[in-house]
N, C-alpha and C positions, 0 to 999 in steps of 0.2 A: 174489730177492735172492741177492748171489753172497756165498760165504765168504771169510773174509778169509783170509789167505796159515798165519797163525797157525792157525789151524782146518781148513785143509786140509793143514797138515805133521803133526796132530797127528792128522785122521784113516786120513791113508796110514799113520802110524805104528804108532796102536795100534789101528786099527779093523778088523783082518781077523786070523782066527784065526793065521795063522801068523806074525808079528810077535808076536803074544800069547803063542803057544807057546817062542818063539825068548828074546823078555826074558822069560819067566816061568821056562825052563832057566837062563837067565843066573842070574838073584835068587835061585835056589834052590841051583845051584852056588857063588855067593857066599856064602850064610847058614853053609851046610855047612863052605867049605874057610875062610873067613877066622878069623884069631886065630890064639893059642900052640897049643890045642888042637884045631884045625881038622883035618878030613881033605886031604892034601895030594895025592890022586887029585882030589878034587871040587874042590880051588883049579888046580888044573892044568889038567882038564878047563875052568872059568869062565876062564882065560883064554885057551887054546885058541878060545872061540868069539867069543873079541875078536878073533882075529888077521881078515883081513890090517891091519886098518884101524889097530888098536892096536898091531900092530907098527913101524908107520907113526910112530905120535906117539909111541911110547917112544924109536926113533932120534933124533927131534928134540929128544926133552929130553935125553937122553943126551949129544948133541953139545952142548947147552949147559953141562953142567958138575954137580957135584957138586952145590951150591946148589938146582939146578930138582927132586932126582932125590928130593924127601918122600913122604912118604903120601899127602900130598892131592894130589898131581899123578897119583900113579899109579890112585888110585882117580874122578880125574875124568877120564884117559885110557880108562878102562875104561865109564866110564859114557856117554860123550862117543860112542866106537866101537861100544856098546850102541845105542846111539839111531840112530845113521848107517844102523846095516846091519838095524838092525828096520824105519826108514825103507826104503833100497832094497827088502828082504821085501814091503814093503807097494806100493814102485812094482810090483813082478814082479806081484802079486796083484792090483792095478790093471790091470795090462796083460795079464794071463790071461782075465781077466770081460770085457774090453772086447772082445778077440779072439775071445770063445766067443759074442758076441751075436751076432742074425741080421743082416743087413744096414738098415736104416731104421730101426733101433729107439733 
């Protein structure tokens, strides 16, 4: 039985250590740097490993206007480019074990 489209985005995502390793620096850099009292190396660094993808969707709400530019948009842009590039992590990690196998297997 084959997995459904749901279940295989979720396992390229989070099923291989380095996806793991990649959102587990993210959530940990966020706990650190967010809020008044937060360290503001460790929120620099958490967004630092948003870029490029988050750079990407903050220019677009940007160009939309003051209105789009709250807290919840910037923290589902982060979360949103979280997910994307732990996904790709996980395609590369896919296509690494696929390419080390022997041939017929």
């Amino acid at each position: 039985m084959r997995s459904g489209p749901v279940r295989a985005f979720a396992r390229i995502t989070f099923g291989n250590w380095l996806s793991r390793v990649y959102l587990g620096s993210a959530a940990f850099l966020l706990l650190i740097g967010a809020g008044e009292g937060g360290d503001q190396a460790a929120g620099l660094f958490a967004l630092m490993l948003a870029v490029p993808t988050g750079a990407m969707l903050l220019s677009v709400v940007n160009s939309l206007g003051a209105w789009a530019q709250t807290d919840g948009s910037i923290w589902a842009i982060l979360v949103c480019s979280y997910v994307f590039q732990a996904w790709l992590l996980g395609l590369l990690v896919h296509a690494v074990r696929r390419g080390s196998r022997p041939a017929g297997l």
